[in-house]
C-alpha positions in Angstrom: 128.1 38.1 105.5 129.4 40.6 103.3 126.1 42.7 103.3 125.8 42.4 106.7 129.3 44.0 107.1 128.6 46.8 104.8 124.8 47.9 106.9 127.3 47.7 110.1 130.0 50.3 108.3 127.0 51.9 107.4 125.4 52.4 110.6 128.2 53.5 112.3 129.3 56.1 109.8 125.6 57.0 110.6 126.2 57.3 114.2 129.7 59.3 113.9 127.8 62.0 111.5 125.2 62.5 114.0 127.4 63.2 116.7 129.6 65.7 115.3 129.1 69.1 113.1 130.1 68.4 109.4 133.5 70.1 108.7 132.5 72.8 105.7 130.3 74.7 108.8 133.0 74.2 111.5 135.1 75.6 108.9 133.0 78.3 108.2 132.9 78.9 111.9 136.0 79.2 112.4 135.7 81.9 109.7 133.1 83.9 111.2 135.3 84.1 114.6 137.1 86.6 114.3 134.6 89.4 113.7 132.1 88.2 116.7 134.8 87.3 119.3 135.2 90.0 121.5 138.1 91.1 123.7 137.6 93.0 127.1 139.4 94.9 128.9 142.8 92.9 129.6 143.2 91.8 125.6 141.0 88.6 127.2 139.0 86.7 125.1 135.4 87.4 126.2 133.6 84.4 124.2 133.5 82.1 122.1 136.6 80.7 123.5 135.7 76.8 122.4 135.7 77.7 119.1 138.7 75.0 118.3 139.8 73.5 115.3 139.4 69.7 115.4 136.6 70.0 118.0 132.7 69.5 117.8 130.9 72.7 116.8 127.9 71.3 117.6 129.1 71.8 121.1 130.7 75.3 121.4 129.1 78.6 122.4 126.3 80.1 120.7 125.8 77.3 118.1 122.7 75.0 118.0 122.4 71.8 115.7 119.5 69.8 114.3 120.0 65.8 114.8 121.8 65.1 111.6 124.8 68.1 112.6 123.1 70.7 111.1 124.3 74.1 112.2 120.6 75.5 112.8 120.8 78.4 115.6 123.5 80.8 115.7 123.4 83.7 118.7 126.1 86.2 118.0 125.1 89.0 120.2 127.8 91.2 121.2 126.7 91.9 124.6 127.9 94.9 126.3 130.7 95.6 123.8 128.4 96.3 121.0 129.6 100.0 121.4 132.7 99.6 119.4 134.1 102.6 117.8 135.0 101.3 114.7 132.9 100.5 111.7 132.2 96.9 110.8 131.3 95.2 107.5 129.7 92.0 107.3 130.4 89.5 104.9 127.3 87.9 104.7 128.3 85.4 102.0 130.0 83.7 104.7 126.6 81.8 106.2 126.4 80.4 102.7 127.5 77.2 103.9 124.6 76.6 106.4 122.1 75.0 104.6 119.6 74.6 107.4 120.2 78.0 109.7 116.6 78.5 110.7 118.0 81.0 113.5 120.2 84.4 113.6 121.3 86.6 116.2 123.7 89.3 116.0 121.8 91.8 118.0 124.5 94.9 119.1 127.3 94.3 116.9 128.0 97.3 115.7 127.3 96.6 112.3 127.3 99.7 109.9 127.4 97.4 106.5 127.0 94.5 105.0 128.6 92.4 101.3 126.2 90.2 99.5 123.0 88.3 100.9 123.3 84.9 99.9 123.1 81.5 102.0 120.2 82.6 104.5 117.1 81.4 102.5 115.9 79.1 105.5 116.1 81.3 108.1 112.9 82.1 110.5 114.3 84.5 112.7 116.9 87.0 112.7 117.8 89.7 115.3 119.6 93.2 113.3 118.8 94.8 116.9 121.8 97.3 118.4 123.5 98.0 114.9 124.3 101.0 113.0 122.2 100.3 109.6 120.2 102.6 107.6 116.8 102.3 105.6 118.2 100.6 102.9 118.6 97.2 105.3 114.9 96.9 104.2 115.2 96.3 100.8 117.6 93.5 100.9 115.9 91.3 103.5 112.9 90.2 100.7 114.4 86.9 99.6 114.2 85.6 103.2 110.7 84.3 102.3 110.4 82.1 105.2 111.0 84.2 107.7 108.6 84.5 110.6 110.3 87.0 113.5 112.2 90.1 112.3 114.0 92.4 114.8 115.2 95.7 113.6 115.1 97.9 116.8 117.2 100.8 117.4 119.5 100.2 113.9 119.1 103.7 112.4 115.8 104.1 110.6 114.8 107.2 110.3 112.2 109.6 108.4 110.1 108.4 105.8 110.8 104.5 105.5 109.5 102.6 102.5 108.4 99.1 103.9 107.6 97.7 100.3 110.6 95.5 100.4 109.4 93.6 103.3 106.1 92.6 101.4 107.5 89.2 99.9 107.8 88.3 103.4 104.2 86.5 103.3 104.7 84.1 106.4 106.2 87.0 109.0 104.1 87.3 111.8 106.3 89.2 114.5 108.1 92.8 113.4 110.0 95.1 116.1 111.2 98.3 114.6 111.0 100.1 118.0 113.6 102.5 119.0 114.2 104.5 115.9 113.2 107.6 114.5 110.8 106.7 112.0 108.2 109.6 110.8 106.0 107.6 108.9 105.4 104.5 106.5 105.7 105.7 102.9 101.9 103.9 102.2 101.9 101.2 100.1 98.7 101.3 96.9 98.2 97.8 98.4 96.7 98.7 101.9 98.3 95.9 104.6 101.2 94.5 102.8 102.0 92.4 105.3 99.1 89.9 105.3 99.8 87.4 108.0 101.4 89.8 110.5 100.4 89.0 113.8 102.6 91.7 116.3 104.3 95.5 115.4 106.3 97.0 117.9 106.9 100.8 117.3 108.0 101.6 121.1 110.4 104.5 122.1 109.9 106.3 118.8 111.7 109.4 118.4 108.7 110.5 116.2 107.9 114.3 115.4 104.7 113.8 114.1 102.3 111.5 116.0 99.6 111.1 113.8 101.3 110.6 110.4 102.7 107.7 111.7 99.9 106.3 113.3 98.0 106.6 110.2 100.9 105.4 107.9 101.3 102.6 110.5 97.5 101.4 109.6 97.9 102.1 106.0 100.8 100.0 105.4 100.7 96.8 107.6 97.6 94.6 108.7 99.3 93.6 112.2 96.2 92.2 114.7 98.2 93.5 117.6 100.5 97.1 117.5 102.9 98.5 120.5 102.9 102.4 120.5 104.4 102.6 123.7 107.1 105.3 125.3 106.3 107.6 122.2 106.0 111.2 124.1 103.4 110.9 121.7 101.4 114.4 122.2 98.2 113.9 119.7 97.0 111.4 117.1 93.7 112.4 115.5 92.6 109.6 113.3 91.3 112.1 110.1 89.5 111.5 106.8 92.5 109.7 105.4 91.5 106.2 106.9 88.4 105.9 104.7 90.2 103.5 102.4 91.6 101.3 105.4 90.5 98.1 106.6 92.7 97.1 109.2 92.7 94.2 111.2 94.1 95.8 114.3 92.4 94.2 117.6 94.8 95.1 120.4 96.2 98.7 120.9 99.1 99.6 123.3 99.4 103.3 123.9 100.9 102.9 127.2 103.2 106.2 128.4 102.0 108.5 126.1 100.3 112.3 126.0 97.2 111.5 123.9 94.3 113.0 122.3 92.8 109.9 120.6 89.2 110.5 118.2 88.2 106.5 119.5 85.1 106.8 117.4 87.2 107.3 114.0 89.2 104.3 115.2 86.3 102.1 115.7 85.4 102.6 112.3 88.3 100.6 110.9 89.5 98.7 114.0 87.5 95.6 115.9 89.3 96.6 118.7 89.2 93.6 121.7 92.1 94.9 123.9 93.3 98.4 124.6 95.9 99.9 127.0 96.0 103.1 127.5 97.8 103.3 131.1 99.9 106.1 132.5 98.7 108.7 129.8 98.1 112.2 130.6 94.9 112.9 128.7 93.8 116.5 127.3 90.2 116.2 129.4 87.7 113.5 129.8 86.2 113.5 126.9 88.9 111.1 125.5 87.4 109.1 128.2 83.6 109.2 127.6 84.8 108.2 123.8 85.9 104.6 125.2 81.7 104.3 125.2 82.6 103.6 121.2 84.3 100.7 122.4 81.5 98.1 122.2 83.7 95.2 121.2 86.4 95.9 123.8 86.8 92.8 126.1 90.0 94.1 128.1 90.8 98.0 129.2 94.0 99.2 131.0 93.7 103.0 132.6 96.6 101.9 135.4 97.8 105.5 136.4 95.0 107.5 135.2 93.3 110.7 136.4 89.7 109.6 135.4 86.7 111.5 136.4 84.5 110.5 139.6 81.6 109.0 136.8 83.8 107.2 135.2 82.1 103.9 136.6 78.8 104.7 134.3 80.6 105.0 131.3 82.2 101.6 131.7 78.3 100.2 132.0 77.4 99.8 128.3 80.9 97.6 127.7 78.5 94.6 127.6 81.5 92.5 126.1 84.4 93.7 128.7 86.1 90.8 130.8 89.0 92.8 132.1 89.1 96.3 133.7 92.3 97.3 134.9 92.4 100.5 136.9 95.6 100.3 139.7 97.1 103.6 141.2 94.3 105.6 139.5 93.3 108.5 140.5 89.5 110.1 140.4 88.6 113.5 140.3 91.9 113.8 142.8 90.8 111.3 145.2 93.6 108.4 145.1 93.5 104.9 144.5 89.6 104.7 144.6 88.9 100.7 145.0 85.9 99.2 144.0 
């Protein structure tokens, strides 16, 4: 009887873990609060108002747990009162205590600074997105070898950005670094650091040059799929440099931009299968009888065009094209030619 007593206390210590958070991360919750609970405008808290002492954390706001209590998903976003005036440090020694955080958002949090990086080794995703950081974010996000989706849009890079620190990040397969005002990729001796890369974002680029970072983008990441989108982007001629690339690059978004693209020199180094090029303002046409160089392309977006009346002919030889996307194009001035 007696062991049969002690698998019942068992069991239901079992069952009271599982359905409640385990007290060092509610206390370290509880911790965190005050920097990520925001006020609005009548001194009224704006969230995380369950965050209560002596109360599930499993269960309050912006918190997700695994089935053992495990604090594994924590969505801190400030919202629309990322705007703060003040600057903000972050203690990051304070998510020490949750062993199995797999997930991290504090996108717009006015972040300008951060103390220590310890405690995050398991995470998978995190979300810098909306703060006020600087370059030197890049070096210190390394050790989060398991990471697979990093956001760093609009957080204050700028000019020449040295990416080597994020190439220890073997298993990332989704970047975003759109929104800043990067120049160029300082390019790494090791061509595509970033091996198992899978999707770059580089939209709304405050970029002054184009081409060096088109080419620097190629030289220093191995990303099958790149957004170049929104980049008032005015020329990017692929040149000699690219003889020592091979990049793995097979869909292109150039979407909103003012182009004068050499497609041949990008064939050369990129199996391109999907391209976009809608609402671009090309130089002439002859950017357009290049697409001929795209014999591997199997989907093409010219939405918004002006494309010449023969366009038609030069789409013929595209023996491997499934998609052809050509809405509220224009042809040698005639509108919306259908067909």
């Amino acid at each position: 009887m007696g062991c049969k007593w002690l698998l019942v206390l068992f069991v239901m210590k079992l069952v009271c873990l599982v359905k409640g958070c385990w007290d060092e991360e509610r206390t370290a919750l509880l911790q965190l609060k005050p920097f990520f609970n925001y006020y609005n405008s009548d001194n009224k808290i704006f969230k995380l108002y369950n965050w209560v002492e002596n109360s599930n954390c499993c269960k309050w706001e912006a918190v997700a747990c695994d089935s053992t209590g495990r604090v594994i998903e924590l969505t801190l976003f400030g919202g629309s009162y990322w705007d703060l005036e003040e600057l903000r440090y972050l203690n990051v020694s304070l998510f020490s205590p949750f062993l199995q955080l797999q997930k991290l958002d504090l996108d717009r949090n006015n972040i300008s600074g951060y103390v220590e990086n310890k405690g995050l080794s398991n995470l998978e995703y995190i979300n810098l997105s909306g703060n006020n950081l600087s370059n030197i974010i890049l070096s210190s996000l390394g050790d989060l070898s398991l990471l697979k989706s990093l956001y760093l849009n609009e957080i204050g890079l700028n000019g020449t950005v040295d990416v080597e620190g994020l190439y220890s990040l073997k298993n990332l397969k989704e970047l975003d670094m759109s929104g800043n005002k990067i120049d160029q990729f300082v390019n790494s001796k090791d061509y595509g650091g970033l091996k198992n890369l899978s999707i770059f974002y580089l939209n709304d680029m405050e970029t002054t040059n184009a081409t060096a970072l088109f080419l620097s983008t190629l030289m220093s990441f191995s990303s099958k799929t790149l957004y170049l989108s929104y980049n008032n982007a005015t020329q990017t001629k692929i040149t000699q440099e690219l003889h020592n690339v091979t990049s793995s690059l097979e869909e292109l978004f150039l979407d909103s931009n003012k182009l004068h693209i050499n497609f041949p020199n990008i064939v050369k180094i990129c199996p391109l299968k999907y391209l976009s090029i809608s609402y671009c303002e090309f130089n002439g046409f002859s950017e357009i009888e290049e697409l001929q160089n795209l014999t591997n392309l199997e989907e093409l977006h010219l939405d918004g065009s002006k494309l010449p009346r023969s366009f038609l002919q030069f789409v013929a030889p595209f023996t491997s094209l499934k998609v052809l996307s050509m809405s509220k194009c224009e042809f040698n001035g005639i509108p919306q030619v259908q067909g």
